[in-house]
Predicted model as a PDB file, atoms N, CA, C, CB and O in Angstrom, pLDDT in the B-factor column:
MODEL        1                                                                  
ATOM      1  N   UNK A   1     -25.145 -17.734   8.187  1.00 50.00           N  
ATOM      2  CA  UNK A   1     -23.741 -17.566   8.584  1.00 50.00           C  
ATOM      3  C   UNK A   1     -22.848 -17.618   7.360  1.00 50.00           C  
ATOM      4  CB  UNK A   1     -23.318 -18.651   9.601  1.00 50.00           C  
ATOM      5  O   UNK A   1     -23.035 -18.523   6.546  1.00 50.00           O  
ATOM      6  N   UNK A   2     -21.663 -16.506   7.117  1.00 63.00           N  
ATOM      7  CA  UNK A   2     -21.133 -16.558   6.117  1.00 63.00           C  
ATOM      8  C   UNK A   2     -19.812 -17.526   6.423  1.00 63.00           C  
ATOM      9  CB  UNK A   2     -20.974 -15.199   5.643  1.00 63.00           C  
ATOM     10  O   UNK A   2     -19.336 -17.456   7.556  1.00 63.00           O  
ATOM     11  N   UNK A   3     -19.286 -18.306   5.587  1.00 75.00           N  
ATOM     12  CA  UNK A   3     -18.451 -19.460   5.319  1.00 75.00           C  
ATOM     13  C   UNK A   3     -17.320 -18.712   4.413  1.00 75.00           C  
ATOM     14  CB  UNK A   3     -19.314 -20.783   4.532  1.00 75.00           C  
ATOM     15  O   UNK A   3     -17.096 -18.685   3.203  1.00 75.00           O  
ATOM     16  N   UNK A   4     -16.583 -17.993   5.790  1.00 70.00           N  
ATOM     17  CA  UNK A   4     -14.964 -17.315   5.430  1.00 70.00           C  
ATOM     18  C   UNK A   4     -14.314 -18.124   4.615  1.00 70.00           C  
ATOM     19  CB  UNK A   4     -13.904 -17.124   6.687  1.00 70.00           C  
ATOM     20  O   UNK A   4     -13.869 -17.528   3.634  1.00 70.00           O  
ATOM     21  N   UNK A   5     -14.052 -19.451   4.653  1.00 74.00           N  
ATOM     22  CA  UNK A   5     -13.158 -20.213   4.391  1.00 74.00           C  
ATOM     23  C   UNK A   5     -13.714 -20.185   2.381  1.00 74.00           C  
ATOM     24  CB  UNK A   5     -13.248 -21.793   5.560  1.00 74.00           C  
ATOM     25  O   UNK A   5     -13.125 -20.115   1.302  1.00 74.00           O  
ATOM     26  N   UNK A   6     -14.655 -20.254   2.697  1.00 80.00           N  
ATOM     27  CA  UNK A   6     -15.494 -20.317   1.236  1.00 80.00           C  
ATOM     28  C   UNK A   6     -15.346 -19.198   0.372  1.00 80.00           C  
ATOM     29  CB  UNK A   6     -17.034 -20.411   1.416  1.00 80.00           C  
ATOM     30  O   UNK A   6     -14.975 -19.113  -0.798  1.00 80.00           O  
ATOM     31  N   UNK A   7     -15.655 -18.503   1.065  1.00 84.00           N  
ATOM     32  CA  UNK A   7     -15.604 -16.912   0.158  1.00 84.00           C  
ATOM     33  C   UNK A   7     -15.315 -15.546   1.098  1.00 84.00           C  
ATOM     34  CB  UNK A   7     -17.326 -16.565  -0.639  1.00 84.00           C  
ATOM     35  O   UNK A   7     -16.095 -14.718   1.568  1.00 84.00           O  
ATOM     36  N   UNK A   8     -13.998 -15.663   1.157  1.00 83.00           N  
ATOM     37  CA  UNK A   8     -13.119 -14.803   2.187  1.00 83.00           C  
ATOM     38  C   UNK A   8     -13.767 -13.502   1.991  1.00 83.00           C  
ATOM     39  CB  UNK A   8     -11.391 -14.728   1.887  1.00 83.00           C  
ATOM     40  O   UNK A   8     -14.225 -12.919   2.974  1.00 83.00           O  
ATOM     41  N   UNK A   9     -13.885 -12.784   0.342  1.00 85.00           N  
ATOM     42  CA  UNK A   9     -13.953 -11.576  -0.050  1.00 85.00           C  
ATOM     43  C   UNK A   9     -15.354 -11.531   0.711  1.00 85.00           C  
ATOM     44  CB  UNK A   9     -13.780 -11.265  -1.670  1.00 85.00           C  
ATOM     45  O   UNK A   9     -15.379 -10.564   1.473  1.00 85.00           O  
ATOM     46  N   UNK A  10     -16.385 -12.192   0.735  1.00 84.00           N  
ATOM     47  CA  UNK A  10     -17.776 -12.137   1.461  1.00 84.00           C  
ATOM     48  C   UNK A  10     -17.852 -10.801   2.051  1.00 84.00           C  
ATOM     49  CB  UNK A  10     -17.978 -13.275   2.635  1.00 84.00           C  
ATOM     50  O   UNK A  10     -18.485  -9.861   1.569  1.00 84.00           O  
ATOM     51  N   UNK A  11     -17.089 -10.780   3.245  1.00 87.00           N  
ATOM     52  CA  UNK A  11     -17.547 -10.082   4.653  1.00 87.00           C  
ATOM     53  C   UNK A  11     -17.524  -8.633   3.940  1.00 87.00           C  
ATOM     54  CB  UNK A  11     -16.340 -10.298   6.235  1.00 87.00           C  
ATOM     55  O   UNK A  11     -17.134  -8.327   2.813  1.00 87.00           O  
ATOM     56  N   UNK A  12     -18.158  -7.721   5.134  1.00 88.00           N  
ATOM     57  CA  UNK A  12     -18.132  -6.620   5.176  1.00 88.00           C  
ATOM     58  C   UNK A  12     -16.501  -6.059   4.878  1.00 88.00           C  
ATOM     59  CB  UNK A  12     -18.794  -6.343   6.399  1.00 88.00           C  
ATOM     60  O   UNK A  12     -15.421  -6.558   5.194  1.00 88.00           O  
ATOM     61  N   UNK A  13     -16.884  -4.647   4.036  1.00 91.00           N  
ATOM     62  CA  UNK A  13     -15.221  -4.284   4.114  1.00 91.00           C  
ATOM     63  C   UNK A  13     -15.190  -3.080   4.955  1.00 91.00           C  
ATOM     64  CB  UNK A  13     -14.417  -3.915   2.543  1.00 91.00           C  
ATOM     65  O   UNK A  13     -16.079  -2.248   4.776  1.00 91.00           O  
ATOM     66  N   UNK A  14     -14.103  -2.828   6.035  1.00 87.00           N  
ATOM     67  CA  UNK A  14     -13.848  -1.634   6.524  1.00 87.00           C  
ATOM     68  C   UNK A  14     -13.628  -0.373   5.938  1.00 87.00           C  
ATOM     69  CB  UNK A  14     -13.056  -1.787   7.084  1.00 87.00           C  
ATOM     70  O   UNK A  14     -12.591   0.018   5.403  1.00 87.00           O  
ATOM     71  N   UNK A  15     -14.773   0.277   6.094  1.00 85.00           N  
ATOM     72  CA  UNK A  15     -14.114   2.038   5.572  1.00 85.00           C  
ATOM     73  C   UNK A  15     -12.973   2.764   6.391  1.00 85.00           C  
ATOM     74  CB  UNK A  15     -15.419   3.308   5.726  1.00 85.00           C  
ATOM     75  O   UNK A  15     -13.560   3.536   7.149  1.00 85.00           O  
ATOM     76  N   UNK A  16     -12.416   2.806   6.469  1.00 80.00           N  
ATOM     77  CA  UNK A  16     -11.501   3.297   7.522  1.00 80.00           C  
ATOM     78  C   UNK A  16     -11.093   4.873   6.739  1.00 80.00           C  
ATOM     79  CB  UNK A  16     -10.012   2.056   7.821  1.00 80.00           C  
ATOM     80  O   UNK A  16     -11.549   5.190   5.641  1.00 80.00           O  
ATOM     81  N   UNK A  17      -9.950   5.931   7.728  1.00 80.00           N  
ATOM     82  CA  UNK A  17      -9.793   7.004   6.968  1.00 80.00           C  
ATOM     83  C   UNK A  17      -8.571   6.930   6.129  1.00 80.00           C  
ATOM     84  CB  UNK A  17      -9.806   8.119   7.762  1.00 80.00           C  
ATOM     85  O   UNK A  17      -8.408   7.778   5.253  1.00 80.00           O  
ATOM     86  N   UNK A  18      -7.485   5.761   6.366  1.00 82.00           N  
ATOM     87  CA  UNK A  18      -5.989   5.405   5.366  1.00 82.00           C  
ATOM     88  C   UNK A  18      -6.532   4.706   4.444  1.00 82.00           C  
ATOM     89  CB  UNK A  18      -4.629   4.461   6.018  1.00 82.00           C  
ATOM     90  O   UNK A  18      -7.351   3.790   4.373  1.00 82.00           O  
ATOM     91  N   UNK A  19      -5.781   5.453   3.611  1.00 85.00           N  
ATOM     92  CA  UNK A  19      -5.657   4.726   1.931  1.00 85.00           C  
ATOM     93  C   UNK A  19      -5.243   3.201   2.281  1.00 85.00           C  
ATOM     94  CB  UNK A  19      -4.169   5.569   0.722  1.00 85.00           C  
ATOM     95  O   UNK A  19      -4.265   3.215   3.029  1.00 85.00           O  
ATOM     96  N   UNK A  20      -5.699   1.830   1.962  1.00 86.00           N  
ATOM     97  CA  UNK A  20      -4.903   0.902   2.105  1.00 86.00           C  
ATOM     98  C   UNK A  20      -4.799   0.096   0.732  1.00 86.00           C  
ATOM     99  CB  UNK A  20      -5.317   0.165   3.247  1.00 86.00           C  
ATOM    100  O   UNK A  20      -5.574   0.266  -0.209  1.00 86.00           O  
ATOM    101  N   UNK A  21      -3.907  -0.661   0.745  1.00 88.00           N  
ATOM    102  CA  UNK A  21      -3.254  -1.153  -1.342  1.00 88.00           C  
ATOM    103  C   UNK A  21      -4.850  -2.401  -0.881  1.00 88.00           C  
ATOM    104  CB  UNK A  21      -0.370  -2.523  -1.844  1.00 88.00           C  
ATOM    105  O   UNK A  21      -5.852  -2.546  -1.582  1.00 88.00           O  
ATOM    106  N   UNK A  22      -4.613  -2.966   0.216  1.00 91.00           N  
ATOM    107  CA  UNK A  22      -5.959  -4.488  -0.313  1.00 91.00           C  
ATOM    108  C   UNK A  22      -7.230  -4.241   1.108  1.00 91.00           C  
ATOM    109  CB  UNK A  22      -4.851  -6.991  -0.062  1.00 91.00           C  
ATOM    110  O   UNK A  22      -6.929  -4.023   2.281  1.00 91.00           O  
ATOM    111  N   UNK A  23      -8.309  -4.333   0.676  1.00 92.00           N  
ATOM    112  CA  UNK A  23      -8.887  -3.784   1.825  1.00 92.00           C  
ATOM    113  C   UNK A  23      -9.019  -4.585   2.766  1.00 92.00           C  
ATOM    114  CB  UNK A  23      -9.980  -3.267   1.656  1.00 92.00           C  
ATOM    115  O   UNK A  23      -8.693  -5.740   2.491  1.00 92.00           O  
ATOM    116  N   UNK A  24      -9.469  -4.352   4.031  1.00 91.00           N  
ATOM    117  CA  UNK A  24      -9.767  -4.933   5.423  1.00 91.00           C  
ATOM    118  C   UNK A  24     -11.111  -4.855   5.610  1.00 91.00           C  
ATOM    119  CB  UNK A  24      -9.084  -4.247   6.582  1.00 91.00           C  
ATOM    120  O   UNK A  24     -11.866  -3.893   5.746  1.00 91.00           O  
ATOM    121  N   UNK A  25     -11.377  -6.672   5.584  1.00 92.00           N  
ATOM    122  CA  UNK A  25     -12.575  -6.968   5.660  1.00 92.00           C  
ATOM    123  C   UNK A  25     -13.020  -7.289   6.988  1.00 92.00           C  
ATOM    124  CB  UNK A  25     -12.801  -7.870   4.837  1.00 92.00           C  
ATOM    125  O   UNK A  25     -12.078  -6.745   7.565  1.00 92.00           O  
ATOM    126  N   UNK A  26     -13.850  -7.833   8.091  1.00 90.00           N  
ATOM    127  CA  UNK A  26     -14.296  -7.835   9.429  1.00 90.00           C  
ATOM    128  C   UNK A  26     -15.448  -8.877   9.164  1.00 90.00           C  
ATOM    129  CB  UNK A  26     -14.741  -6.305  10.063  1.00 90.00           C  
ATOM    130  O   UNK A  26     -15.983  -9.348   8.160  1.00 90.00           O  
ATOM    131  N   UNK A  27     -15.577  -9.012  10.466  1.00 88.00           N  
ATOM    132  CA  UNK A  27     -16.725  -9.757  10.868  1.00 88.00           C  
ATOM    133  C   UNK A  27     -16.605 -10.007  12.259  1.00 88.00           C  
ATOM    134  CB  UNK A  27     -16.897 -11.003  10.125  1.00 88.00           C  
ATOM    135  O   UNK A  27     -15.525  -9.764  12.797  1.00 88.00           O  
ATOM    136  N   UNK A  28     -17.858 -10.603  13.139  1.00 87.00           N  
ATOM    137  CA  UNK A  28     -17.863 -10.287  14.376  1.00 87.00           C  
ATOM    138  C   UNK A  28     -17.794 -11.966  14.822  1.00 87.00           C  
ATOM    139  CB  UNK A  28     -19.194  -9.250  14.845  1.00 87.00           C  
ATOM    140  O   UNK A  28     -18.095 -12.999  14.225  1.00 87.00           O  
ATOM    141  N   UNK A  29     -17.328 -11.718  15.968  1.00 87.00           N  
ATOM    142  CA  UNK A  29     -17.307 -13.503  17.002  1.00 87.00           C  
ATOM    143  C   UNK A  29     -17.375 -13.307  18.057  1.00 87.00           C  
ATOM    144  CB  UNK A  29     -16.043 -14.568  17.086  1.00 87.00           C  
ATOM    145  O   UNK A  29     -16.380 -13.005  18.716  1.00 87.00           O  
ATOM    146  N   UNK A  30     -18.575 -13.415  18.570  1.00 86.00           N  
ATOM    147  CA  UNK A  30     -18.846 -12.795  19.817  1.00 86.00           C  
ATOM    148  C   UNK A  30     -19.012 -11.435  20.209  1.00 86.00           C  
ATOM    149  CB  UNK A  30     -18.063 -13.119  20.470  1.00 86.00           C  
ATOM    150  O   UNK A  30     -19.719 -10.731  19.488  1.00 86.00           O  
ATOM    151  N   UNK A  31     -18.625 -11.071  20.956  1.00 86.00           N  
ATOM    152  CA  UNK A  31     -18.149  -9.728  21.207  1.00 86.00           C  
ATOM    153  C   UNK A  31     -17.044  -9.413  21.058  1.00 86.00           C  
ATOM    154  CB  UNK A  31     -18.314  -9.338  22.207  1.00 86.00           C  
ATOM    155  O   UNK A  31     -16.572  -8.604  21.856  1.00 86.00           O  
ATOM    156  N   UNK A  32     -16.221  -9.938  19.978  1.00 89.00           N  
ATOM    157  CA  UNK A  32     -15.111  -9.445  19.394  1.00 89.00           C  
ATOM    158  C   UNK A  32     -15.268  -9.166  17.676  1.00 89.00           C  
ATOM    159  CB  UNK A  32     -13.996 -10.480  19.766  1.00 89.00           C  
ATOM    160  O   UNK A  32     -16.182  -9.568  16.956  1.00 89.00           O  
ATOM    161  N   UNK A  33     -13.955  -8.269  17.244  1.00 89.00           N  
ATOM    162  CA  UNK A  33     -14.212  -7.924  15.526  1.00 89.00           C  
ATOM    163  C   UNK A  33     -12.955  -8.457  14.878  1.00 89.00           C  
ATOM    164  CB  UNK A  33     -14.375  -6.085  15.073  1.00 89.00           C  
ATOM    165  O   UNK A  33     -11.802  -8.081  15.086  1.00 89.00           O  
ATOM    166  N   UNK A  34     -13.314  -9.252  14.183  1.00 90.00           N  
ATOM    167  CA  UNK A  34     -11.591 -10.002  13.306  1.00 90.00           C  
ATOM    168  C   UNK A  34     -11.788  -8.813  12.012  1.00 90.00           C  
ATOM    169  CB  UNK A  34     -11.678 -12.472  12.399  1.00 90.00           C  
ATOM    170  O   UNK A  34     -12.813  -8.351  11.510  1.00 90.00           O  
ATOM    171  N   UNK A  35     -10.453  -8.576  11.753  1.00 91.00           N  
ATOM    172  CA  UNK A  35     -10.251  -7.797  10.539  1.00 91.00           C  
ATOM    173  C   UNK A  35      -9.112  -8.395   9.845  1.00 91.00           C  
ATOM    174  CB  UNK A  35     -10.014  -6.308  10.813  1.00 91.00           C  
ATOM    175  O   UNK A  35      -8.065  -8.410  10.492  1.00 91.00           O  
ATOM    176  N   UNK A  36      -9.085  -8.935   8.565  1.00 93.00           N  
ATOM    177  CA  UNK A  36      -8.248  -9.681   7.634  1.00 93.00           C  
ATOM    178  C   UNK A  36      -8.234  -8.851   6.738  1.00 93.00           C  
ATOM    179  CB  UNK A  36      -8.621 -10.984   7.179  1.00 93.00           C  
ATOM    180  O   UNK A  36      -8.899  -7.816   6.706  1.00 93.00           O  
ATOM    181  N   UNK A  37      -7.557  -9.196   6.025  1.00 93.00           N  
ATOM    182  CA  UNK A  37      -7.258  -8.979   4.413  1.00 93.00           C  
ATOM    183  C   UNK A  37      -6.751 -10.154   3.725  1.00 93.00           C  
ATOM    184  CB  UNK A  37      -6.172  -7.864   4.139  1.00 93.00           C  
ATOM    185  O   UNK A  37      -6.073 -11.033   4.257  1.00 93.00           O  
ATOM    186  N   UNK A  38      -7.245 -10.106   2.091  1.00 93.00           N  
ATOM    187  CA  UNK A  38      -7.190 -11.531   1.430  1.00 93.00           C  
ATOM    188  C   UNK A  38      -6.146 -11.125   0.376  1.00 93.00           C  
ATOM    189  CB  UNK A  38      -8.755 -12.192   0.746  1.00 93.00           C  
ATOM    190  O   UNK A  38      -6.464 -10.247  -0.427  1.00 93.00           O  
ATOM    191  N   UNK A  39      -4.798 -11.748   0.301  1.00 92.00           N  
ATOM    192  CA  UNK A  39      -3.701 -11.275  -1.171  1.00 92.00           C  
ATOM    193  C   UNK A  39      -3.515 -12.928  -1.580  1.00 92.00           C  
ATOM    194  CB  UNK A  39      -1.647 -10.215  -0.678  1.00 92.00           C  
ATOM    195  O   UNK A  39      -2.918 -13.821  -0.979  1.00 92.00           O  
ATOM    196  N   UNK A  40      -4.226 -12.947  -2.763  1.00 90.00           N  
ATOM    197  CA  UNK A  40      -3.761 -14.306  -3.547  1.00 90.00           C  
ATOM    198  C   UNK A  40      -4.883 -15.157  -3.076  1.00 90.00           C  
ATOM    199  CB  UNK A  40      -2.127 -15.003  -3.127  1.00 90.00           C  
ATOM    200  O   UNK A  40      -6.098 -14.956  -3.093  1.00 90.00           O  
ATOM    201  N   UNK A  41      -4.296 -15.988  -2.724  1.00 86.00           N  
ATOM    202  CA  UNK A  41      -5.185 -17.307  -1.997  1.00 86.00           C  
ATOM    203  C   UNK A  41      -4.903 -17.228  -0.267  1.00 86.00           C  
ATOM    204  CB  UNK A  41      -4.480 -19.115  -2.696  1.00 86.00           C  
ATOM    205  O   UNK A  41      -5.311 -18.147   0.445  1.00 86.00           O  
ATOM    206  N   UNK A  42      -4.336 -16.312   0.187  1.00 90.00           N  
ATOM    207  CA  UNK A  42      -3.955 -16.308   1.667  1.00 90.00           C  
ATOM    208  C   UNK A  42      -4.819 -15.190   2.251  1.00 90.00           C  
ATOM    209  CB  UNK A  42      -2.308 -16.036   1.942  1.00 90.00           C  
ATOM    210  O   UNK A  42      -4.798 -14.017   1.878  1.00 90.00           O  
ATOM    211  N   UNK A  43      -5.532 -15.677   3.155  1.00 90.00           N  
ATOM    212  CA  UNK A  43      -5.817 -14.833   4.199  1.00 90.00           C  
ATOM    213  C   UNK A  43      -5.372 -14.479   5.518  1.00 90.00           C  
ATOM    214  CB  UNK A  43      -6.653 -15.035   4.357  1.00 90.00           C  
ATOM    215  O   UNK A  43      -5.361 -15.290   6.444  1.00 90.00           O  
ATOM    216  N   UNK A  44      -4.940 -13.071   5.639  1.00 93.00           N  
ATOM    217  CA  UNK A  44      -4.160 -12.814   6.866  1.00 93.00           C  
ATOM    218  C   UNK A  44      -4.811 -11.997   7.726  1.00 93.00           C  
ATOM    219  CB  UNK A  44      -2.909 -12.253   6.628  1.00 93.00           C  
ATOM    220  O   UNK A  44      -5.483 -11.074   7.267  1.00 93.00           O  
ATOM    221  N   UNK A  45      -4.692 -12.258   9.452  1.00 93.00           N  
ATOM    222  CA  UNK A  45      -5.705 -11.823  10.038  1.00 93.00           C  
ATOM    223  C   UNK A  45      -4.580 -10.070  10.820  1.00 93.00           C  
ATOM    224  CB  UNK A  45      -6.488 -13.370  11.268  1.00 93.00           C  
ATOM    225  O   UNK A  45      -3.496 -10.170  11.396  1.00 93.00           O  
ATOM    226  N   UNK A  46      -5.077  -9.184  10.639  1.00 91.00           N  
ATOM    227  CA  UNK A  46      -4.375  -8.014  11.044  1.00 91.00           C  
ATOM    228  C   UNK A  46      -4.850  -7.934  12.382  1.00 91.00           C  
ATOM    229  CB  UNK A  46      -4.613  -6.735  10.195  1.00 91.00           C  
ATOM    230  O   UNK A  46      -4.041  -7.776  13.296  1.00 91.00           O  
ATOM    231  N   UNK A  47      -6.212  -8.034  12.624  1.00 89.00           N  
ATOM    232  CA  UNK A  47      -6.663  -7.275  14.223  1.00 89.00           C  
ATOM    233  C   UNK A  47      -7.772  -8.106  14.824  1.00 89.00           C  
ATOM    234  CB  UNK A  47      -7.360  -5.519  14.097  1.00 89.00           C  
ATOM    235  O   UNK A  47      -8.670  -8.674  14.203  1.00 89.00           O  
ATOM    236  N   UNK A  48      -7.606  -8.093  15.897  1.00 89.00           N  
ATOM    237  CA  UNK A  48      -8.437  -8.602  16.909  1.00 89.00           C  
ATOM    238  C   UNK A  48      -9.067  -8.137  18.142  1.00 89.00           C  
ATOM    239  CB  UNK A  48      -7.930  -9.368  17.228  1.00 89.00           C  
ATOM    240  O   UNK A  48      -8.811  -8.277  19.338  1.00 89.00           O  
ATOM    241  N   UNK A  49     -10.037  -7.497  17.421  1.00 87.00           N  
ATOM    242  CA  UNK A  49     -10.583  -6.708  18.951  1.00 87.00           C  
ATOM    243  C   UNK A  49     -11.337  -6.579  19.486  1.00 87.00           C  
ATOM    244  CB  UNK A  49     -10.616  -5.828  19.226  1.00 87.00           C  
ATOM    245  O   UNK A  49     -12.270  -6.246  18.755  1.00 87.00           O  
ATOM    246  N   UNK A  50     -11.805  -6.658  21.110  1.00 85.00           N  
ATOM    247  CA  UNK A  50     -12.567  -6.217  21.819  1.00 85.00           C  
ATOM    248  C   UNK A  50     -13.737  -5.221  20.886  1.00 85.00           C  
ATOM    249  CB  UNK A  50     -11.715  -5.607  22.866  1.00 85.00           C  
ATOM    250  O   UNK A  50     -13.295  -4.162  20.439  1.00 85.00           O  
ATOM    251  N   UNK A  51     -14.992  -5.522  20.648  1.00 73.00           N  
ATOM    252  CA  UNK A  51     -16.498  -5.209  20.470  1.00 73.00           C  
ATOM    253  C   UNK A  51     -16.644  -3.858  20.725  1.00 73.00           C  
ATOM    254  CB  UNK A  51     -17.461  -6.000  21.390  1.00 73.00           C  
ATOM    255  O   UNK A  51     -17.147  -3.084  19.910  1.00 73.00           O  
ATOM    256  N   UNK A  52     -16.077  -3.413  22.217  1.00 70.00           N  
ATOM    257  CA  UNK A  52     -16.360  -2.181  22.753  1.00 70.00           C  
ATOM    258  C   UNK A  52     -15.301  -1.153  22.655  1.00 70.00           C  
ATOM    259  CB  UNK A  52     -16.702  -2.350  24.040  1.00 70.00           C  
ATOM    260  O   UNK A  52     -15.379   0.054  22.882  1.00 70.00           O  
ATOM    261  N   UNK A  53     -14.515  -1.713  22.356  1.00 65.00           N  
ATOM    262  CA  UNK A  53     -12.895  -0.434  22.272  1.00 65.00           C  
ATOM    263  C   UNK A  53     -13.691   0.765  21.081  1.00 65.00           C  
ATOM    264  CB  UNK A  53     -10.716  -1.520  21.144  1.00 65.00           C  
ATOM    265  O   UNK A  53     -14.813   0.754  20.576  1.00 65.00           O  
ATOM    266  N   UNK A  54     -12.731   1.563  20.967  1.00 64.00           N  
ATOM    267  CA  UNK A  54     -12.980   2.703  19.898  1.00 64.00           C  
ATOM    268  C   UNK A  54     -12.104   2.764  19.418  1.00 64.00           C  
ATOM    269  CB  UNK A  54     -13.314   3.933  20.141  1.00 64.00           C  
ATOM    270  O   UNK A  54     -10.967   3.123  19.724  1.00 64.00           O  
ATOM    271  N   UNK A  55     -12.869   2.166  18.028  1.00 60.00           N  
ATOM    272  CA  UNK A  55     -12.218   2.037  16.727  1.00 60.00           C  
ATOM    273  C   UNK A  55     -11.238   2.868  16.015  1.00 60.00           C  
ATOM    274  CB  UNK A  55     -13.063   1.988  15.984  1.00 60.00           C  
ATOM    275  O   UNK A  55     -10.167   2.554  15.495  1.00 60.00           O  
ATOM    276  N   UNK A  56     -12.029   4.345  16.135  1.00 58.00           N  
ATOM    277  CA  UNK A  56     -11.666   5.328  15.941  1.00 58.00           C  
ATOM    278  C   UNK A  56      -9.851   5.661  16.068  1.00 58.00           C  
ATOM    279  CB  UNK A  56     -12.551   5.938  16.730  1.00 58.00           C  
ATOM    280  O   UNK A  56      -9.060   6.152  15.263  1.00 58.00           O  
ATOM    281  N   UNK A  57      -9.714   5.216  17.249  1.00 61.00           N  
ATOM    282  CA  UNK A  57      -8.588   5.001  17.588  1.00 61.00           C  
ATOM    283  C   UNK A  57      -7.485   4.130  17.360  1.00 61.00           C  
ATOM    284  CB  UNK A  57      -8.746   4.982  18.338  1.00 61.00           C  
ATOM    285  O   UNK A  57      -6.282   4.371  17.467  1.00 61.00           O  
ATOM    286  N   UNK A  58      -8.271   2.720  16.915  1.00 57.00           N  
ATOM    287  CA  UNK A  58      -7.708   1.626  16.863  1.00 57.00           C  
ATOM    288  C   UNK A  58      -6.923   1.557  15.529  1.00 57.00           C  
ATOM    289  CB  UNK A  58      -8.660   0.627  17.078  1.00 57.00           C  
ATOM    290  O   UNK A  58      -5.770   1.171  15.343  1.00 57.00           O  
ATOM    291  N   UNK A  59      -7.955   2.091  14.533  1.00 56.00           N  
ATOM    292  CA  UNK A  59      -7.879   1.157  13.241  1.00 56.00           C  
ATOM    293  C   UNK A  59      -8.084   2.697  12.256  1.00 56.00           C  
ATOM    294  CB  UNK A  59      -9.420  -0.404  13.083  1.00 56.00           C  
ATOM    295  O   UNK A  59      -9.182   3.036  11.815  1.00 56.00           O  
ATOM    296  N   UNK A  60      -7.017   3.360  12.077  1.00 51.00           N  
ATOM    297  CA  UNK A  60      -6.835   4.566  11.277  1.00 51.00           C  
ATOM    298  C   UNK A  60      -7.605   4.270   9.880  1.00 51.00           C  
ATOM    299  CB  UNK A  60      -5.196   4.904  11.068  1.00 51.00           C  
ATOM    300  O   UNK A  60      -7.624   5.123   8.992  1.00 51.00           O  
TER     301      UNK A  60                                                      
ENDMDL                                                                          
END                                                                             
């Protein structure tokens, strides 16, 4: 199990199709997907979603 708190940059990063300035990293909890991004020492959580939605849609 990876230890967010420890090493935020860890997780997987989202490829998505928008240019973004800091990337959006994920990881799963349950059947849900948290997507953050890390600026400085702060981590901020952007999305929270349902496992089964389409992404595609969700998360440009």
């Amino acid at each position: 199990m990876l230890d967010h708190l420890a090493m935020p940059c860890a997780a997987a990063v989202y490829k998505g199709t928008k240019e973004r300035s800091v990337p959006y990293h994920w990881f799963e909890v349950g059947s849900y997907m948290v997507f953050y991004v890390v600026i400085d020492d702060v981590v901020e959580v952007r999305r929270f979603l349902y496992g089964a939605r389409d992404l595609t849609r969700m998360l440009p």
